[in-house]
Each structure stands twice: as C-alpha cells, then as structure tokens.
mmCIF file of the C-alpha atoms, coordinates in Angstrom:
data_MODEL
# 
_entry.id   MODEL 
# 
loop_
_atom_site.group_PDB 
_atom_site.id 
_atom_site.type_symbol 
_atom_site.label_atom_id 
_atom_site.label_alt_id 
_atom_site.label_comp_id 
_atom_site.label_asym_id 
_atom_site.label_entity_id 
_atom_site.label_seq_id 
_atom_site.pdbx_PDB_ins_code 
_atom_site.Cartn_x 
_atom_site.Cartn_y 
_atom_site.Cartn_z 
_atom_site.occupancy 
_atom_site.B_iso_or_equiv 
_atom_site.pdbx_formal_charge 
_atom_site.auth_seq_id 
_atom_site.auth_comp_id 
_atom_site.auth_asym_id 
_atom_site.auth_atom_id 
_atom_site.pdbx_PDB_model_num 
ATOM 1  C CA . UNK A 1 1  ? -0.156  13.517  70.714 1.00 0.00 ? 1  UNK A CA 1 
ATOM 2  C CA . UNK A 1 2  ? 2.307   11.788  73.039 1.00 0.00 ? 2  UNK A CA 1 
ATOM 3  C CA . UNK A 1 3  ? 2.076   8.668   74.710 1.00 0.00 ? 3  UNK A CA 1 
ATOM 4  C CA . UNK A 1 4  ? 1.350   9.342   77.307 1.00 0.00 ? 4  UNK A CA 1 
ATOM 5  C CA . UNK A 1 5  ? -1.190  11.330  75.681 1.00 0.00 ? 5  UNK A CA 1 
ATOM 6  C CA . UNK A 1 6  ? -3.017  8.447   74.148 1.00 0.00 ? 6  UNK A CA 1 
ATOM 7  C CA . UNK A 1 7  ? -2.998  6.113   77.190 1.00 0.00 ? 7  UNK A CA 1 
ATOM 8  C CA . UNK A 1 8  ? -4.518  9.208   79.087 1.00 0.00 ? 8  UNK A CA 1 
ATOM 9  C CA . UNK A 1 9  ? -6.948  9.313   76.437 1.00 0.00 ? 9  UNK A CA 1 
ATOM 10 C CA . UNK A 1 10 ? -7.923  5.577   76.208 1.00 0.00 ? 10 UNK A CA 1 
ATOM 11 C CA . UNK A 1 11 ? -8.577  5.471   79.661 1.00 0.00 ? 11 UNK A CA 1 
ATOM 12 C CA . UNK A 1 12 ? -11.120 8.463   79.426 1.00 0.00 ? 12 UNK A CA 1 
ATOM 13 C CA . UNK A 1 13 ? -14.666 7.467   79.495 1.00 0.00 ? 13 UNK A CA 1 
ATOM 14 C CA . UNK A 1 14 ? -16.035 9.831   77.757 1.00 0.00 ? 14 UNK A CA 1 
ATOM 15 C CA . UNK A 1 15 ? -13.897 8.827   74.412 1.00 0.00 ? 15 UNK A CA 1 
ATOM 16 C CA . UNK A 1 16 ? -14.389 5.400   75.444 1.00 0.00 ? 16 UNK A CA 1 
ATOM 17 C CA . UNK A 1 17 ? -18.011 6.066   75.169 1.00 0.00 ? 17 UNK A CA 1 
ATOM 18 C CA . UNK A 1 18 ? -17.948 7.971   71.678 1.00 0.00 ? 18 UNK A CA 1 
ATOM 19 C CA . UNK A 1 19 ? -15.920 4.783   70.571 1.00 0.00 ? 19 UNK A CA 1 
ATOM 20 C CA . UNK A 1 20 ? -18.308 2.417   71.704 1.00 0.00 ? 20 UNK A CA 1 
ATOM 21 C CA . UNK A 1 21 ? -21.068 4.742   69.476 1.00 0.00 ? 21 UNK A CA 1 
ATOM 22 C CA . UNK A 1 22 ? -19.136 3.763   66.891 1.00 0.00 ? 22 UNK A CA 1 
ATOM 23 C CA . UNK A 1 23 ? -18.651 0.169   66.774 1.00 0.00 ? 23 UNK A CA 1 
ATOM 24 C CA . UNK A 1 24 ? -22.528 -0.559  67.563 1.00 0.00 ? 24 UNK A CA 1 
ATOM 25 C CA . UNK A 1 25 ? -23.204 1.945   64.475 1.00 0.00 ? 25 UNK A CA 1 
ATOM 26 C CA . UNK A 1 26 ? -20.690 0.080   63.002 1.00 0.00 ? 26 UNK A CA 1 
ATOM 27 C CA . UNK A 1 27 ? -21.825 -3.115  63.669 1.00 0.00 ? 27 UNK A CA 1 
ATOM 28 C CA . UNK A 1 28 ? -25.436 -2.403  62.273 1.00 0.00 ? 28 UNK A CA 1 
ATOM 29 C CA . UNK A 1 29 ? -24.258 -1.240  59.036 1.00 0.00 ? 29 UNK A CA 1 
ATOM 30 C CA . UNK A 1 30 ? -22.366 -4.827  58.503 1.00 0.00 ? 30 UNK A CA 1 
ATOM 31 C CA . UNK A 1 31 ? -25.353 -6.741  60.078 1.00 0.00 ? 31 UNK A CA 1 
ATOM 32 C CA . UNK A 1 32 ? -27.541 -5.323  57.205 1.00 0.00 ? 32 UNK A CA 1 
ATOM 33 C CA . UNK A 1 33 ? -24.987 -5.606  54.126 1.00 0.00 ? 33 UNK A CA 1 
ATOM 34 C CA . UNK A 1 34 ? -24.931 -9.019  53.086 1.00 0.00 ? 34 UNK A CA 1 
ATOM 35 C CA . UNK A 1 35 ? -22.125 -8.846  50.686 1.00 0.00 ? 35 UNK A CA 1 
ATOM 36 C CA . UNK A 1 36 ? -19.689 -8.178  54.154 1.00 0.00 ? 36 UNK A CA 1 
ATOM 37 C CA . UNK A 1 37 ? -17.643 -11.425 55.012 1.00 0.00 ? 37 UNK A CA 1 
ATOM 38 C CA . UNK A 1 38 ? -18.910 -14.046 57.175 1.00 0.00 ? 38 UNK A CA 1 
ATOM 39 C CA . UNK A 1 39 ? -16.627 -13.166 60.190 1.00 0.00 ? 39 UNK A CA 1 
ATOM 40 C CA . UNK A 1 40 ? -17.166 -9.544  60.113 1.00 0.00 ? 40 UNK A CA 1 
ATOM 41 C CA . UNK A 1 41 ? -20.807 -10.674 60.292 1.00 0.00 ? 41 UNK A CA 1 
ATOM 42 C CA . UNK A 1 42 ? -19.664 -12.830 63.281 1.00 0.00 ? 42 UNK A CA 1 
ATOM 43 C CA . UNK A 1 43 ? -17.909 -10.196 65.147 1.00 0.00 ? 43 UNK A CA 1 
ATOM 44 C CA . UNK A 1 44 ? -20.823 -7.690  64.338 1.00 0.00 ? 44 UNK A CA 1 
ATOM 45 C CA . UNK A 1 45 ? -22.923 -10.019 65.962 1.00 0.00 ? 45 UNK A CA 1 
ATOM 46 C CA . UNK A 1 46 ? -20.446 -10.532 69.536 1.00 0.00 ? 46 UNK A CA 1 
ATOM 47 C CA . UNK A 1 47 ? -20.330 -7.003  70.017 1.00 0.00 ? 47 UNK A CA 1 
ATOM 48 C CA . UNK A 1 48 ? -24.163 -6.619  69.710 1.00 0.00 ? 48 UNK A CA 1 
ATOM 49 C CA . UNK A 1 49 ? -23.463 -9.561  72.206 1.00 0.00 ? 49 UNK A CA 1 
ATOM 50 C CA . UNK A 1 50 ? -21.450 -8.703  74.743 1.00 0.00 ? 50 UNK A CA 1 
ATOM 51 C CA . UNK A 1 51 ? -22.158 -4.812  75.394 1.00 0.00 ? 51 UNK A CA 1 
ATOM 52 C CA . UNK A 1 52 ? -19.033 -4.662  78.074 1.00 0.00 ? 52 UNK A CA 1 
ATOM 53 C CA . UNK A 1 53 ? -16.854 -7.002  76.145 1.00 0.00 ? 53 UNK A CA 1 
ATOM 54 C CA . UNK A 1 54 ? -12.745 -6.756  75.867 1.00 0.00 ? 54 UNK A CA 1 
ATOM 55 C CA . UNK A 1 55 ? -13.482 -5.721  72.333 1.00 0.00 ? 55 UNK A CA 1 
ATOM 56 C CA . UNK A 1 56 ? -14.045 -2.189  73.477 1.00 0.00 ? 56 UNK A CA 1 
ATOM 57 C CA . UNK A 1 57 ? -10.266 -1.977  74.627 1.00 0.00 ? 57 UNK A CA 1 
ATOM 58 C CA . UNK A 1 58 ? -9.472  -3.266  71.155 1.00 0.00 ? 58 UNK A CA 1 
ATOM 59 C CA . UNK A 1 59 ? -10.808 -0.513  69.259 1.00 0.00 ? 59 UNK A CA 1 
ATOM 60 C CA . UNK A 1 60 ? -9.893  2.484   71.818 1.00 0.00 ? 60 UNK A CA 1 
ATOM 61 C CA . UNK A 1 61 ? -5.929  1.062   70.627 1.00 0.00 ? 61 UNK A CA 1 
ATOM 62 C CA . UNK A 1 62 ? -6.371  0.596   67.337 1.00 0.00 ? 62 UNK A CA 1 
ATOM 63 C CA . UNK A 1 63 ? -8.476  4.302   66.756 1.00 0.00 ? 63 UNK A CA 1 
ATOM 64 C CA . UNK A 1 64 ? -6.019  6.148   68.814 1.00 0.00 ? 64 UNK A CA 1 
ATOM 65 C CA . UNK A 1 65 ? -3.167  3.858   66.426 1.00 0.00 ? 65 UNK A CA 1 
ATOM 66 C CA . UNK A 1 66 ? -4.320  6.469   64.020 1.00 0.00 ? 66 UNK A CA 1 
ATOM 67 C CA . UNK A 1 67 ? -1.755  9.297   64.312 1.00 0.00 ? 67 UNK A CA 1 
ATOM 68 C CA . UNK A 1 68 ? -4.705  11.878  63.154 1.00 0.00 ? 68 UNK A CA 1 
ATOM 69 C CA . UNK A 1 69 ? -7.029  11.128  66.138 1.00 0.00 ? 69 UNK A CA 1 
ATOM 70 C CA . UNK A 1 70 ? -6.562  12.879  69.204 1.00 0.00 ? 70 UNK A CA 1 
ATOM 71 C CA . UNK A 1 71 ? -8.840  14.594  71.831 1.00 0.00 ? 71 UNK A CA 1 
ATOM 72 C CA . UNK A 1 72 ? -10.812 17.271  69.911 1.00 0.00 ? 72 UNK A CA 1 
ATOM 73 C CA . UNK A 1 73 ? -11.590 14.695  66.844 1.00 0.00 ? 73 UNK A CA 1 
ATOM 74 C CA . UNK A 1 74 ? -14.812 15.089  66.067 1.00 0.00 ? 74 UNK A CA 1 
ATOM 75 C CA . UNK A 1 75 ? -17.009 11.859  65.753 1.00 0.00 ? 75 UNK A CA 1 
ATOM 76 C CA . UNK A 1 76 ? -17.165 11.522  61.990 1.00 0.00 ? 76 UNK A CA 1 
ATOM 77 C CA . UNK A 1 77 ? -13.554 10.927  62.301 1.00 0.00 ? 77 UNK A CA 1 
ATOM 78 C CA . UNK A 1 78 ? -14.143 8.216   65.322 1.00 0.00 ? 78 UNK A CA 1 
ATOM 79 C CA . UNK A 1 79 ? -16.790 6.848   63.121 1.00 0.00 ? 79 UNK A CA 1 
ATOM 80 C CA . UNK A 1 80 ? -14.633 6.658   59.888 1.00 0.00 ? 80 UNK A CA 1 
ATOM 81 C CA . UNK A 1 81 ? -11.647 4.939   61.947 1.00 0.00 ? 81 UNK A CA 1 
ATOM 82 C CA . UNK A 1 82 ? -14.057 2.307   63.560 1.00 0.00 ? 82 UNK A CA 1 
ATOM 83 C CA . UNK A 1 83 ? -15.380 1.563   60.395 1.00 0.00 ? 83 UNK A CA 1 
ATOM 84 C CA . UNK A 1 84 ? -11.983 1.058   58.553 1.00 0.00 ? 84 UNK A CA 1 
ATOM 85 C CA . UNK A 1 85 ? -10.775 -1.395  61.808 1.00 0.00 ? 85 UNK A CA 1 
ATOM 86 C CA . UNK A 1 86 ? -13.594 -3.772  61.909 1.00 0.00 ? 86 UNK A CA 1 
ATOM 87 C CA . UNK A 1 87 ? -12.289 -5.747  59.304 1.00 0.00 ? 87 UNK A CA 1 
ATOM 88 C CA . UNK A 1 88 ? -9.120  -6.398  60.446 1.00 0.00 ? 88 UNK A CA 1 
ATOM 89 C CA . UNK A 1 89 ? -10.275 -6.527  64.420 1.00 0.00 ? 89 UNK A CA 1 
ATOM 90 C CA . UNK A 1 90 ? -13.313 -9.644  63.621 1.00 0.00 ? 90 UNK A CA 1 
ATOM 91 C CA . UNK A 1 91 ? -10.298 -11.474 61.944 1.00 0.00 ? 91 UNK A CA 1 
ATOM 92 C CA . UNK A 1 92 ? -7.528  -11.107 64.511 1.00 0.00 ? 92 UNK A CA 1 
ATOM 93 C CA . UNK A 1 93 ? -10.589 -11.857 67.680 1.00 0.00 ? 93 UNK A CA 1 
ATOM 94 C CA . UNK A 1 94 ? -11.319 -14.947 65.643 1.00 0.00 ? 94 UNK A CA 1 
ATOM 95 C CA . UNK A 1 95 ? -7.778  -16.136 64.883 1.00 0.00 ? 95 UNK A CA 1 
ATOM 96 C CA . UNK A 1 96 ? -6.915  -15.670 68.653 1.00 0.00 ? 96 UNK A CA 1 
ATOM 97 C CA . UNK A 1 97 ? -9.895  -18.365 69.602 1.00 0.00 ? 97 UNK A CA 1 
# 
C-alpha cells in the first residue's frame, strides 16, 4: 500500500469501525487476565471509558504501521495487530499525561 493509501484508509469508517471491534475485544480480554500489567489494565479500562476517545486514531496508525495490513485484511488479522499494540499504546497514553 502507498501512503496515500493508508491515510485514505484510516480515514474510512468502515475500517475505523472494524478497528474499534478490536480494541473493545481487546480490552475485555486484558480486563479479565489478571496477570496483564497494571497500566494495560488502566488503559483497558479508558477505552471502555471513553467510547469516542483520541485513542481510536492511535490504533488506526499504529495497525495500518503494519506493512501486512491493508484494505482486504480480514479481521483476525485487525484483531491480532490490536492485540500486539495495546501494550505499547497504554504505556505511551500514560507517559504523555
């Protein structure tokens, strides 16, 4: 995918939507595993939260950072990049506070 490609993309609702899916699945499974770290817990927690939140623009960037997604992924692959983000995304939204 190009560039322009991806911006196109990130700006489409209805992957926007699928990626949303994803992080509230996401967040569920961390919610209920109590051996995840505290922030991911956190973070879990502030999307539950905040339904329209900024996060949402946060994980459209860093799943379409992954040069194997593109337009015709299918949603195991949007759920398997959301999952392997969350991590990283709860630490850098709590080190920017």
């Amino acid at each position: 995918m190009t560039l322009q490609e991806k911006a196109e993309l990130a700006q489409n609702d209805v992957f926007r939507s699928k990626i949303q899916q994803a992080v509230f699945k996401a967040a569920n499974y961390i919610l209920a595993d109590s051996d995840r770290e505290f922030i991911s817990h956190k973070y879990a927690e502030h999307v539950q939260k905040n339904v329209g939140g900024a996060w949402l623009n946060n994980f459209v960037n860093a799943v379409l950072g992954d040069d194997n997604i593109n337009s015709e992924s299918p949603d195991n692959d949007l759920q398997n990049t959301v999952n392997a983000s969350f991590d990283k995304l709860a630490k850098i939204h709590y080190n920017n506070i």
